[in-house]
GUKOLBA-247547 format. One record per residue: residue in three letters; residue number from 0; x, y, z of N, C-alpha, C, CB in turn. Coordinates in nm, 3 decimals. Glycine has a CB too. Example, Ala and Ser with C-alpha at 12.3 -4.5 7.8 and 13.67 -1.06 7.14 Angstrom:
% residues 2
+------+-----+---------+---------+---------+---------+---------+---------+---------+---------+---------+---------+---------+---------+
| rest |  nr |     nxx |     nyy |     nzz |    caxx |    cayy |    cazz |     cxx |     cyy |     czz |    cbxx |    cbyy |    cbzz |
+------+-----+---------+---------+---------+---------+---------+---------+---------+---------+---------+---------+---------+---------+
|  Ala |   0 |   1.319 |  -0.569 |   0.780 |   1.230 |  -0.450 |   0.780 |   1.320 |  -0.330 |   0.780 |   1.131 |  -0.447 |   0.905 |
|  Ser |   1 |   1.285 |  -0.225 |   0.708 |   1.367 |  -0.106 |   0.714 |   1.290 |   0.003 |   0.787 |   1.408 |  -0.060 |   0.572 |
+------+-----+---------+---------+---------+---------+---------+---------+---------+---------+---------+---------+---------+---------+
END
This chain:
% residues 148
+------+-----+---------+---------+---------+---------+---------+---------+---------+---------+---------+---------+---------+---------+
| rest |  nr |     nxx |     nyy |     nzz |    caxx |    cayy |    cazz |     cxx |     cyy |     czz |    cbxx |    cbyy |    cbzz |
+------+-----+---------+---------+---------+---------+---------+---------+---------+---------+---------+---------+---------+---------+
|  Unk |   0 |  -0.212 |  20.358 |  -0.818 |  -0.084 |  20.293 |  -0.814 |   0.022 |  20.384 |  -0.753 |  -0.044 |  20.251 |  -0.954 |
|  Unk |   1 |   0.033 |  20.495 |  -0.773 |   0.115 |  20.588 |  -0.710 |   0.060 |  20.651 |  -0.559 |   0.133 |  20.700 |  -0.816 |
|  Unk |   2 |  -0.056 |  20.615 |  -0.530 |  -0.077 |  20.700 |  -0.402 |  -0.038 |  20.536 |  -0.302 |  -0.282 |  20.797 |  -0.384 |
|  Unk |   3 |  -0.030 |  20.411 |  -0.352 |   0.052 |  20.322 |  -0.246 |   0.182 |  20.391 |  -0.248 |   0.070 |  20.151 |  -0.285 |
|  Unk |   4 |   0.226 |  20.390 |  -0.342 |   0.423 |  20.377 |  -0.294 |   0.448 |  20.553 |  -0.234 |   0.575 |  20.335 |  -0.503 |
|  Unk |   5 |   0.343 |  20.636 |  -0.259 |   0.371 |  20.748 |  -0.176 |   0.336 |  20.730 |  -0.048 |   0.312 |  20.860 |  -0.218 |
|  Unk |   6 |   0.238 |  20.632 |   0.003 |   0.235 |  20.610 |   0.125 |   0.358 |  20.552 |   0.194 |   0.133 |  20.541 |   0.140 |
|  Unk |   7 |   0.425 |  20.425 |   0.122 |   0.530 |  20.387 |   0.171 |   0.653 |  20.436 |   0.173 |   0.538 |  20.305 |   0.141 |
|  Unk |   8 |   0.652 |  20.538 |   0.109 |   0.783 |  20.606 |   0.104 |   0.755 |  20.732 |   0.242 |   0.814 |  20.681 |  -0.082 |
|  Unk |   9 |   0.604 |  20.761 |   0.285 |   0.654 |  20.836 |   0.397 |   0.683 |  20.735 |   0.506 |   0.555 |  20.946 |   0.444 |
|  Unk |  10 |   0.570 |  20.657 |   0.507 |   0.596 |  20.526 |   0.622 |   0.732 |  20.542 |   0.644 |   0.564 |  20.356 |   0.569 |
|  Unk |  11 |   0.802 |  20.491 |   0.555 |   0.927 |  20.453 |   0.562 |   1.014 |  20.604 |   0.610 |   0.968 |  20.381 |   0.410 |
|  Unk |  12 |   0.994 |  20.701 |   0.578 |   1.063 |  20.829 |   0.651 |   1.004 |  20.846 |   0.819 |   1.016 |  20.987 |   0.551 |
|  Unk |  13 |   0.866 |  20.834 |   0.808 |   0.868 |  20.826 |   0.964 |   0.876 |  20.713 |   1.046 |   0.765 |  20.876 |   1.009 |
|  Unk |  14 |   0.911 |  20.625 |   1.030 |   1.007 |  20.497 |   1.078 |   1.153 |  20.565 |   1.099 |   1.017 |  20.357 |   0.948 |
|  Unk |  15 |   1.169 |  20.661 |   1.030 |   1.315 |  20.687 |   1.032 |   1.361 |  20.754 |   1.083 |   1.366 |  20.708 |   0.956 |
|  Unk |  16 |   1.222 |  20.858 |   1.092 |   1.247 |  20.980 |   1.235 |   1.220 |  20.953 |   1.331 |   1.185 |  21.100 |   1.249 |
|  Unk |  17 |   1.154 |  20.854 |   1.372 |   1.089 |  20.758 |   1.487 |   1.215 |  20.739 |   1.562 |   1.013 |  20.601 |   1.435 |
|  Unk |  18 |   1.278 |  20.625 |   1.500 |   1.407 |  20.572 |   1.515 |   1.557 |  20.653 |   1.604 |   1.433 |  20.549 |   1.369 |
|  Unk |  19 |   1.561 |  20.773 |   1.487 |   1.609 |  20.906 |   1.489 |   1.613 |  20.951 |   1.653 |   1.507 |  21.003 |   1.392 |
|  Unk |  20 |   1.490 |  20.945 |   1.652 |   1.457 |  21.077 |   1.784 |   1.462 |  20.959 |   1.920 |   1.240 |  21.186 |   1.766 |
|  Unk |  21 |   1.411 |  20.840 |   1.885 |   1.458 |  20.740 |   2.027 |   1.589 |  20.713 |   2.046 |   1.402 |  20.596 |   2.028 |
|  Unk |  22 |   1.666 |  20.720 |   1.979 |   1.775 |  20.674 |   1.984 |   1.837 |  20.806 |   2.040 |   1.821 |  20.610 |   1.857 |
|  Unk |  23 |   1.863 |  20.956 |   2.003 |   1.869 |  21.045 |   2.049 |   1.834 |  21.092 |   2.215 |   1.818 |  21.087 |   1.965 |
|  Unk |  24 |   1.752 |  21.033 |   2.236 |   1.670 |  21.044 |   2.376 |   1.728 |  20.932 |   2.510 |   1.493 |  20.999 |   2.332 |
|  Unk |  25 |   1.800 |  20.873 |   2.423 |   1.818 |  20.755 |   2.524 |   1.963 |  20.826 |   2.584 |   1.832 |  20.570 |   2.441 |
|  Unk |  26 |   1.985 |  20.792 |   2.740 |   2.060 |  20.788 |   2.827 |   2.172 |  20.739 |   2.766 |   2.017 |  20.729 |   2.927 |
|  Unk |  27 |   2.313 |  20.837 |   2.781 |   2.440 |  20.732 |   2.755 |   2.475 |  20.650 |   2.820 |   2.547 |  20.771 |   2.745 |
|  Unk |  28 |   2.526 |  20.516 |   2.742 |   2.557 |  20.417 |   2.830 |   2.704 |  20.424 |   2.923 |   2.551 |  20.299 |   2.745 |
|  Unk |  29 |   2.710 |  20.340 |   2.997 |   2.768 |  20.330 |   3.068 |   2.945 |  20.245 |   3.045 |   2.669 |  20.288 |   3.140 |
|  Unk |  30 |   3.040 |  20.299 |   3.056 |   3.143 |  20.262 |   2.997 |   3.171 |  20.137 |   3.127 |   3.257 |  20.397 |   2.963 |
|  Unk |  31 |   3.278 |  20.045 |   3.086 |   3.358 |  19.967 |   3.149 |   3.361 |  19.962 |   3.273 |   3.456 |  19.982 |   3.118 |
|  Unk |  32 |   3.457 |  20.093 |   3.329 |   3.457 |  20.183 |   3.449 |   3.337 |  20.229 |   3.533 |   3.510 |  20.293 |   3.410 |
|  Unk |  33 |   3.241 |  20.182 |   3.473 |   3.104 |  20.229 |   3.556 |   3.099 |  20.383 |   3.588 |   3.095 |  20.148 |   3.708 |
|  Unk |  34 |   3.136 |  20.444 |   3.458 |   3.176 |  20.624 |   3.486 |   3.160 |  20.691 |   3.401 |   3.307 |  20.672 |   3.516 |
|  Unk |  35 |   3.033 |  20.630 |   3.348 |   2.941 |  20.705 |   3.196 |   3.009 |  20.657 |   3.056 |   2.955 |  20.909 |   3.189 |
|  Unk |  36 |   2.997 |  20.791 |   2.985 |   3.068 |  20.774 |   2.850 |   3.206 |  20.755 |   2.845 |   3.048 |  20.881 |   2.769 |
|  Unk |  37 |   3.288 |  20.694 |   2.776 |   3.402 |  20.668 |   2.790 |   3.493 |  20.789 |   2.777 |   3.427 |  20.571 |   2.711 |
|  Unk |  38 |   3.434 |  20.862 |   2.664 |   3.540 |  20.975 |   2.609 |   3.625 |  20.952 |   2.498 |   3.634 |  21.010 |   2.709 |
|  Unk |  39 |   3.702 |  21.051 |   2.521 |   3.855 |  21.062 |   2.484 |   3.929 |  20.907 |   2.517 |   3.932 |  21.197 |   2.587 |
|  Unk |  40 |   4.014 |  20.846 |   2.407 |   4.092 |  20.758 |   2.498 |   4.225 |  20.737 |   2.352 |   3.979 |  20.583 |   2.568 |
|  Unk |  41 |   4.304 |  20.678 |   2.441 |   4.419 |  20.645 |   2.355 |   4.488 |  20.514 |   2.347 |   4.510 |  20.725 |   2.385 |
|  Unk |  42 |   4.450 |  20.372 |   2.314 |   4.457 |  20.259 |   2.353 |   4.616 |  20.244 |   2.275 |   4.319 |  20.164 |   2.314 |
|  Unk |  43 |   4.707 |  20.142 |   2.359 |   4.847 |  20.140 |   2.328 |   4.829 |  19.989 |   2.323 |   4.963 |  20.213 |   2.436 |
|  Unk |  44 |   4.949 |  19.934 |   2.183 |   4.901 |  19.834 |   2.165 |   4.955 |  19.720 |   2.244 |   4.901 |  19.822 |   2.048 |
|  Unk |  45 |   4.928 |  19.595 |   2.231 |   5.017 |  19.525 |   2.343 |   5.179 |  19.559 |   2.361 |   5.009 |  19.371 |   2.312 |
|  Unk |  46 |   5.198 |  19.516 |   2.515 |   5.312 |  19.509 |   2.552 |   5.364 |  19.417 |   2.652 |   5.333 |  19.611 |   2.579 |
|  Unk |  47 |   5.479 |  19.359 |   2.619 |   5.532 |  19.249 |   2.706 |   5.613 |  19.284 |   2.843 |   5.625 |  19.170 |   2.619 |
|  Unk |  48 |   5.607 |  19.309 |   2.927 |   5.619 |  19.342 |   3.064 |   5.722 |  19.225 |   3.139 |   5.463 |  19.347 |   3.128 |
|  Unk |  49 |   5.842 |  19.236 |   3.206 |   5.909 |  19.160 |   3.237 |   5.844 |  19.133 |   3.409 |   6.053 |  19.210 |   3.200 |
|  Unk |  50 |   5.881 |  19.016 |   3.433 |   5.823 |  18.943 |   3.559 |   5.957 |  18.906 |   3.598 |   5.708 |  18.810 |   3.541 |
|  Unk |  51 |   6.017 |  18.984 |   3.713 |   6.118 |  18.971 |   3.823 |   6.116 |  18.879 |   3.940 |   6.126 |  19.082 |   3.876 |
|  Unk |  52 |   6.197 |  18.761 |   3.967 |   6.172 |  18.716 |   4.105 |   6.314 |  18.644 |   4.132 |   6.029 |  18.611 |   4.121 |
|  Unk |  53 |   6.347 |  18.677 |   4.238 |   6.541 |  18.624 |   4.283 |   6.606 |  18.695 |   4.169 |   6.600 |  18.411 |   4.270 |
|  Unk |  54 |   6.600 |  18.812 |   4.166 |   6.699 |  18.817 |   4.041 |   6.685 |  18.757 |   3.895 |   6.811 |  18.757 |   4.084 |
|  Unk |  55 |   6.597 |  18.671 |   3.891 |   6.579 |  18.593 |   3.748 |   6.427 |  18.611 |   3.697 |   6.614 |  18.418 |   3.766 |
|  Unk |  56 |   6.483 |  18.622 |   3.541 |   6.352 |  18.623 |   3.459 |   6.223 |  18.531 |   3.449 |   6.391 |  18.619 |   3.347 |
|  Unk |  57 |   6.126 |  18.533 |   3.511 |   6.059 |  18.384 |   3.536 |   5.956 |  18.451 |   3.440 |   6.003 |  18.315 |   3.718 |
|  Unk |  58 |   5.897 |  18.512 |   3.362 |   5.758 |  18.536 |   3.309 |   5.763 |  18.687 |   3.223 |   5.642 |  18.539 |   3.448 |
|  Unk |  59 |   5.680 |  18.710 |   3.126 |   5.647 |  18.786 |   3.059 |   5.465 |  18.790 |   3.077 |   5.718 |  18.754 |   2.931 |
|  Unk |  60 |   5.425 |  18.918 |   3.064 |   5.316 |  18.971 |   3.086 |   5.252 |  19.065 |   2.994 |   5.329 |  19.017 |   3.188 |
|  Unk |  61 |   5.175 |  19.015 |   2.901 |   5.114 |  19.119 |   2.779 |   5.029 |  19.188 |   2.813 |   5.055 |  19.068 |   2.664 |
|  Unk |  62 |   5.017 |  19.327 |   2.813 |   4.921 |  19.407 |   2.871 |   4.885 |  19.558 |   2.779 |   4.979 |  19.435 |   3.021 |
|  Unk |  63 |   4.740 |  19.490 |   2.776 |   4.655 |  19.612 |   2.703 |   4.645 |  19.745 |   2.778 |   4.502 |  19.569 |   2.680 |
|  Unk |  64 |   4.630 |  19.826 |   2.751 |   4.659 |  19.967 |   2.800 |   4.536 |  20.029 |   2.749 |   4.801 |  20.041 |   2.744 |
|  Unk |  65 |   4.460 |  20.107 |   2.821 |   4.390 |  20.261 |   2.729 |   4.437 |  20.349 |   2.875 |   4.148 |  20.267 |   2.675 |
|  Unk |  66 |   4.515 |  20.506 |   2.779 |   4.508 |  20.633 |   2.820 |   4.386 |  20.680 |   2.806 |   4.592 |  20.709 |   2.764 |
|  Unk |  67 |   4.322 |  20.715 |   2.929 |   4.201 |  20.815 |   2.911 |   4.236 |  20.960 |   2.912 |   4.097 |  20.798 |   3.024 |
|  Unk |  68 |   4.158 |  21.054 |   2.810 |   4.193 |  21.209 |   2.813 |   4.076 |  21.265 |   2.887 |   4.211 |  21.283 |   2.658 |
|  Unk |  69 |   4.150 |  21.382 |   2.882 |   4.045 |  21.483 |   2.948 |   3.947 |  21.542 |   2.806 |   4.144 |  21.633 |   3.041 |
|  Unk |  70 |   3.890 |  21.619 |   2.898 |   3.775 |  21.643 |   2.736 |   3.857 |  21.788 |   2.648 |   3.543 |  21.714 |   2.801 |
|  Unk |  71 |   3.983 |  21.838 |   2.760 |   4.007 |  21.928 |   2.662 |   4.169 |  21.860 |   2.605 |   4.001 |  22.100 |   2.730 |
|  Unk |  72 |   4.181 |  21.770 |   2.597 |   4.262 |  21.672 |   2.522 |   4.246 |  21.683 |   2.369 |   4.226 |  21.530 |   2.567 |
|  Unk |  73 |   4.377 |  21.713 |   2.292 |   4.390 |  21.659 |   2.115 |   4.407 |  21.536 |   2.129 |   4.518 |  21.713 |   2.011 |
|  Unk |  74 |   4.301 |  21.454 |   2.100 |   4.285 |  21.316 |   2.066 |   4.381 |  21.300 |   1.931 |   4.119 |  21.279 |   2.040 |
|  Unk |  75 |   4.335 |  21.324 |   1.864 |   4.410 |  21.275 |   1.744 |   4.565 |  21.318 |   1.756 |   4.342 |  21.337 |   1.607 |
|  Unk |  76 |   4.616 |  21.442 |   1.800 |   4.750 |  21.508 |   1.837 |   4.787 |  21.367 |   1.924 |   4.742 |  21.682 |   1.935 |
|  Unk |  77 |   4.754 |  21.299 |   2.002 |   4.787 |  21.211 |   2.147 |   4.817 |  21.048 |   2.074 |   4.614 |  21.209 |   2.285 |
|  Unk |  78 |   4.712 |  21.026 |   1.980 |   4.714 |  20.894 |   1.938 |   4.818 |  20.926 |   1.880 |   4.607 |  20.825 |   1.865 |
|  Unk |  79 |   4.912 |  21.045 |   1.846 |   5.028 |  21.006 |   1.687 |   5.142 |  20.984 |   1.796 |   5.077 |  21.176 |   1.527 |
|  Unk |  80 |   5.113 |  21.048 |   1.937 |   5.224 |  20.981 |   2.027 |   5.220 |  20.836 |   2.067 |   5.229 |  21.049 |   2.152 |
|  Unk |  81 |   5.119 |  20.765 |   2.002 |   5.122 |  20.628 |   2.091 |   5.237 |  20.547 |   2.145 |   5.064 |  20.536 |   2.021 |
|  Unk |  82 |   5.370 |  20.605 |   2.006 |   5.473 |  20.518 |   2.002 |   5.570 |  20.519 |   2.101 |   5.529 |  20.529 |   1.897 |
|  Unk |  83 |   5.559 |  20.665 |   2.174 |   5.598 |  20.725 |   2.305 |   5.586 |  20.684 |   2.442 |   5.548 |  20.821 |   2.310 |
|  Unk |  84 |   5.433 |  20.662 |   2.393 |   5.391 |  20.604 |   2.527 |   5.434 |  20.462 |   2.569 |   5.247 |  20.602 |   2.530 |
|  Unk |  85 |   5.449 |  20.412 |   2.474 |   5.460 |  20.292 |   2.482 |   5.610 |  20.256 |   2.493 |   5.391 |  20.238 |   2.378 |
|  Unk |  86 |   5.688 |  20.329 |   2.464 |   5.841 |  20.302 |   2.507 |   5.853 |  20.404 |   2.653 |   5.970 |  20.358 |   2.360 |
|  Unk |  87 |   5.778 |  20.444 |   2.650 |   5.788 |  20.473 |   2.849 |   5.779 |  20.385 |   2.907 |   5.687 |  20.553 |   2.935 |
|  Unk |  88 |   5.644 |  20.324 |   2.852 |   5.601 |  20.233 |   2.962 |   5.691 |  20.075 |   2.934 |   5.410 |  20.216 |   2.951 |
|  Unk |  89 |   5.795 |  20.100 |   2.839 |   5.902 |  19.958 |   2.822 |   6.005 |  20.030 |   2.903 |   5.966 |  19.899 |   2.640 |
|  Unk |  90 |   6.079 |  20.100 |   2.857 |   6.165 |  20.227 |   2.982 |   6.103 |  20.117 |   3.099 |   6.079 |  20.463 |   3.000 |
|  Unk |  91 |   6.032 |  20.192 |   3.163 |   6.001 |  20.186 |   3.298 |   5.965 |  20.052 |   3.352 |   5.899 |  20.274 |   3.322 |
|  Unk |  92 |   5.945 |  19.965 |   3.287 |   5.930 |  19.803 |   3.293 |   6.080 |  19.733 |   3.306 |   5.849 |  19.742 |   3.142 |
|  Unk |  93 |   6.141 |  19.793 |   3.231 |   6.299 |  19.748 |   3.244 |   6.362 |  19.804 |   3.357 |   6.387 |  19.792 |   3.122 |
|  Unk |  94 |   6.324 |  19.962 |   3.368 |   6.427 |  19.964 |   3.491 |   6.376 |  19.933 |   3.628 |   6.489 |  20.101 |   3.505 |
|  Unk |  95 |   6.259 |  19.925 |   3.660 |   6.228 |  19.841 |   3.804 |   6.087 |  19.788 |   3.746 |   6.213 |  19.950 |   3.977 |
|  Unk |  96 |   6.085 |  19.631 |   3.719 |   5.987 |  19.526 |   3.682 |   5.870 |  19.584 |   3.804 |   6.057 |  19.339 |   3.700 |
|  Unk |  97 |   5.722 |  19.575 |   3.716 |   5.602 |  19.596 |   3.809 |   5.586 |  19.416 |   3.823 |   5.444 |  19.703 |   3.727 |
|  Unk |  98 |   5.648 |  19.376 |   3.906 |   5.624 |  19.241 |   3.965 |   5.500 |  19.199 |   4.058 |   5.737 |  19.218 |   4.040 |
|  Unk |  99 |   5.465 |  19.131 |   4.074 |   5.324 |  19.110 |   4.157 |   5.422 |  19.038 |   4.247 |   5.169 |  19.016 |   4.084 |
|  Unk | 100 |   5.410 |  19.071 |   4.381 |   5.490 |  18.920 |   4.464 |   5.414 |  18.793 |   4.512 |   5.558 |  18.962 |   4.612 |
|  Unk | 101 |   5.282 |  18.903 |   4.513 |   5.165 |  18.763 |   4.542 |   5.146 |  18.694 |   4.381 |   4.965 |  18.835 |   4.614 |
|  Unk | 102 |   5.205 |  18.719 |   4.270 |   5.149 |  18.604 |   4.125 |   5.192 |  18.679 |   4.054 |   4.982 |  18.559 |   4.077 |
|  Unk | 103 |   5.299 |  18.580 |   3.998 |   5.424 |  18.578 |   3.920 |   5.341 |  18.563 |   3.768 |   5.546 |  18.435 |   3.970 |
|  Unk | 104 |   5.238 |  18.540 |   3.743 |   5.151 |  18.564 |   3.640 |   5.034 |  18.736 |   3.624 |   5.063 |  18.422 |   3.661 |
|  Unk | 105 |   5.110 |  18.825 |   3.643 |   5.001 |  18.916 |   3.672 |   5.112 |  19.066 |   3.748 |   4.863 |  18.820 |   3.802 |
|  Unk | 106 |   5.057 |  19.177 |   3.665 |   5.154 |  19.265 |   3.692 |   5.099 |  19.371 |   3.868 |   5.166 |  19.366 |   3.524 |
|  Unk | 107 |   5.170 |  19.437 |   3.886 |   5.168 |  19.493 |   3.990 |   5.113 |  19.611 |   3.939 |   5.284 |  19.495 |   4.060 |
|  Unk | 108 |   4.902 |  19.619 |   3.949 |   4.830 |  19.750 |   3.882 |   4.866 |  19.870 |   3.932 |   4.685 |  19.753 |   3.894 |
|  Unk | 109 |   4.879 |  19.879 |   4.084 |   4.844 |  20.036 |   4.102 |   5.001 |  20.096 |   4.115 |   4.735 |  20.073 |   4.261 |
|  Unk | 110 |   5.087 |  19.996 |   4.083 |   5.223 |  20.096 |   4.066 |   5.220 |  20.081 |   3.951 |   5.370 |  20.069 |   4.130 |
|  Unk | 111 |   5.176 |  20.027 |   3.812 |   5.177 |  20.032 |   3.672 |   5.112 |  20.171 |   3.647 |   5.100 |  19.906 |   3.604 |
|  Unk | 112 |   4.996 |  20.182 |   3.709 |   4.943 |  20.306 |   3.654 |   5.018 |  20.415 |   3.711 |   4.797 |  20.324 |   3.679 |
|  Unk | 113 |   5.067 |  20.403 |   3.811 |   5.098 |  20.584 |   3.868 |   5.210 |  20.610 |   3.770 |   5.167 |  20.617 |   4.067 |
|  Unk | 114 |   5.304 |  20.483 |   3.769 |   5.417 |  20.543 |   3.623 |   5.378 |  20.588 |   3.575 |   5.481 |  20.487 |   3.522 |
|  Unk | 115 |   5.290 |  20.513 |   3.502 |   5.212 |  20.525 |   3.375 |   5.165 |  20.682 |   3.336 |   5.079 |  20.429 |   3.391 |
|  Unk | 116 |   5.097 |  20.716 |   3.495 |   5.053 |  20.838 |   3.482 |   5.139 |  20.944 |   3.474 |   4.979 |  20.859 |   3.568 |
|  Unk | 117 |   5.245 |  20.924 |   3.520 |   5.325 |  21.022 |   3.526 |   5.388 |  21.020 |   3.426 |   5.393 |  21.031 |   3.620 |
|  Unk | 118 |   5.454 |  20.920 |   3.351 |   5.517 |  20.934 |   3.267 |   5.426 |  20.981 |   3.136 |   5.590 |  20.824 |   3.265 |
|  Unk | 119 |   5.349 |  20.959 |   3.097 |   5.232 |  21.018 |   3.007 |   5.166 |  21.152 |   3.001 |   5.133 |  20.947 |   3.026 |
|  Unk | 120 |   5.202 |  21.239 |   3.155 |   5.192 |  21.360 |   3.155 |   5.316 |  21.426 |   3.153 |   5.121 |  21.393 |   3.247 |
|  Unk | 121 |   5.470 |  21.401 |   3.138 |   5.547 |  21.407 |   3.097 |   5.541 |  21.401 |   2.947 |   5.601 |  21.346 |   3.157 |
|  Unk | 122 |   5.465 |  21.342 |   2.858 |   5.469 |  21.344 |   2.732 |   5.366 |  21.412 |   2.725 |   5.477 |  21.233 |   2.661 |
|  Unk | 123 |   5.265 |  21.436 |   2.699 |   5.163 |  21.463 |   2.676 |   5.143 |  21.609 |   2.729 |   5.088 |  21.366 |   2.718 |
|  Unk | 124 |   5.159 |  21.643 |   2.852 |   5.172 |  21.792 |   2.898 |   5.100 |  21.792 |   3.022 |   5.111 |  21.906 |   2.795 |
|  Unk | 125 |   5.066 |  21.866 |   3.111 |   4.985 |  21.888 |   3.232 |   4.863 |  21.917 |   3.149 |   5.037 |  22.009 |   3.345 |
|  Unk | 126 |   4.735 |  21.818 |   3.237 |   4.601 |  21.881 |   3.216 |   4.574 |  21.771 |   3.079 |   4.604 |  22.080 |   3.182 |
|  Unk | 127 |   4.632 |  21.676 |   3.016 |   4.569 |  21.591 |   2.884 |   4.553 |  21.475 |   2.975 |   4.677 |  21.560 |   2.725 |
|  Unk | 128 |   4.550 |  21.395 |   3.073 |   4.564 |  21.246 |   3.131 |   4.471 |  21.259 |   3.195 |   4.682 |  21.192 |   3.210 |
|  Unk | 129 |   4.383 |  21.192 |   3.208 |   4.253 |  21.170 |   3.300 |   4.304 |  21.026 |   3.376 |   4.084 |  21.149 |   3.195 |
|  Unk | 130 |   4.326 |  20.912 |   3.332 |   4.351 |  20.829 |   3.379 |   4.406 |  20.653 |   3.301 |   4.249 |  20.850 |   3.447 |
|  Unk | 131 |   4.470 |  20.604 |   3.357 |   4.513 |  20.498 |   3.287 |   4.428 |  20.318 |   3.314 |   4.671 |  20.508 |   3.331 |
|  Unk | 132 |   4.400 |  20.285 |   3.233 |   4.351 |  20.153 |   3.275 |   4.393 |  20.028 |   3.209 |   4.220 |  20.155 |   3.266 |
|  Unk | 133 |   4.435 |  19.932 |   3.296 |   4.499 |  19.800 |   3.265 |   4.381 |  19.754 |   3.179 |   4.540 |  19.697 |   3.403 |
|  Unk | 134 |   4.326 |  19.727 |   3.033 |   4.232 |  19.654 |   2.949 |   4.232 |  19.465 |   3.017 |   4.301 |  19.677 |   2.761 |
|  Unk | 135 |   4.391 |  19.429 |   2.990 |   4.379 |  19.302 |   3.023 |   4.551 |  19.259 |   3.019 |   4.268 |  19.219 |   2.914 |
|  Unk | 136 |   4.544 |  19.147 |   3.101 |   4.700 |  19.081 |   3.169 |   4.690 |  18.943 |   3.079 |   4.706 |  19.041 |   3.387 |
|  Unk | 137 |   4.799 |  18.913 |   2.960 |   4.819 |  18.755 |   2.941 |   4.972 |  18.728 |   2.980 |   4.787 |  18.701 |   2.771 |
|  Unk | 138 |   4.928 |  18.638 |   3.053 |   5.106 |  18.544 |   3.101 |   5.105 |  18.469 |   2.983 |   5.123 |  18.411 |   3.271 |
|  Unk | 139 |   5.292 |  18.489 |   2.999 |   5.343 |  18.404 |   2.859 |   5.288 |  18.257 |   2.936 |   5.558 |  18.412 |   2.809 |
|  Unk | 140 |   5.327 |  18.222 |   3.037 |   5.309 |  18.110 |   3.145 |   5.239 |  18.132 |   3.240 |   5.414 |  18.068 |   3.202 |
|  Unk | 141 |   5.182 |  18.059 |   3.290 |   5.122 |  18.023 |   3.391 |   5.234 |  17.980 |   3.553 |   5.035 |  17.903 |   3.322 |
|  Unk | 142 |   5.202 |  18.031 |   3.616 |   5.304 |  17.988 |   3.735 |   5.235 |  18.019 |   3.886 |   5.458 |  18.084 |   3.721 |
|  Unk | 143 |   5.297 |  17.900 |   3.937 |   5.257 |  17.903 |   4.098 |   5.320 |  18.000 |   4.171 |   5.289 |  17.775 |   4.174 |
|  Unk | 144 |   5.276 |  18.025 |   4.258 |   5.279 |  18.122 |   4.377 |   5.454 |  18.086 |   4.430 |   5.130 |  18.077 |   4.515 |
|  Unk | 145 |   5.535 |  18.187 |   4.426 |   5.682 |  18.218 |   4.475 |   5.652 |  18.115 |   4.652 |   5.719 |  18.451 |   4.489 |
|  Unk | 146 |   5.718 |  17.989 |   4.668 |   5.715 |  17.949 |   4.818 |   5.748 |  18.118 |   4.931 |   5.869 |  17.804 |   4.837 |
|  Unk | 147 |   5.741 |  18.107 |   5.027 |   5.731 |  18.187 |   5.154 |   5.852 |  18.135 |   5.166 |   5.617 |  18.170 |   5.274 |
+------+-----+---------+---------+---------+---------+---------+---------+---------+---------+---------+---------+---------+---------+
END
């Protein structure tokens, strides 16, 4: 009666080192970015983004954010700035709107990030910013294309 459940109790440990050591062995996957492991990151929580066109307010734009760090980045030191980051990146939305001119639903990415970048190595210090990435764009509205 005891030499079954001593069998199953190793079974059950080498199932576990089995497990253990494949899982260990396997290749990291591949992040989002198609650029390995993700890392370091510092995700900021939504933000509403003003949409400029003639002078008038036509749209709001909610947009997910992750700061990527470098590997010699204080992660945890960086996340207690989130609140920083995130009034830069309202700062800088107010004083010249990242407008799309081609879609008044959808912000203008590669001048969002260079702020972004800059202003975040301004907080953060030279050498913590690896890079910034738009997660995702919701329009308050939906809207057609500005006529020509």
């Amino acid at each position: 009666m005891v030499a079954p459940m001593i069998r199953r109790v190793l079974l059950a440990a080498l199932l576990t080192l089995a497990t253990s050591a494949a899982q260990a062995a396997e290749p990291k996957k591949e992040g989002k970015d198609g650029k390995g492991d993700v890392g370091q990151y510092v995700d900021l929580r939504p933000v509403g983004l003003p949409i400029i066109s003639e002078r008038r307010l036509v749209n709001y734009v909610f947009v997910n954010i992750r700061i990527n760090l470098t590997t010699a980045a204080n992660a945890a030191k960086l996340r207690e700035k989130e609140p920083f980051f995130r009034d830069a990146l309202v700062r800088a939305g107010h004083r010249t709107p990242f407008t799309n001119p081609a879609d008044l639903s959808a912000v203008d990415v590669p001048r969002l990030t260079a702020v972004l970048i800059r202003e975040c190595t301004a907080i953060a210090g030279p050498g913590q910013i690896r890079s910034v990435v738009i997660t995702s764009q919701a329009p308050r509205r939906r809207l057609r294309p500005p006529k020509p």
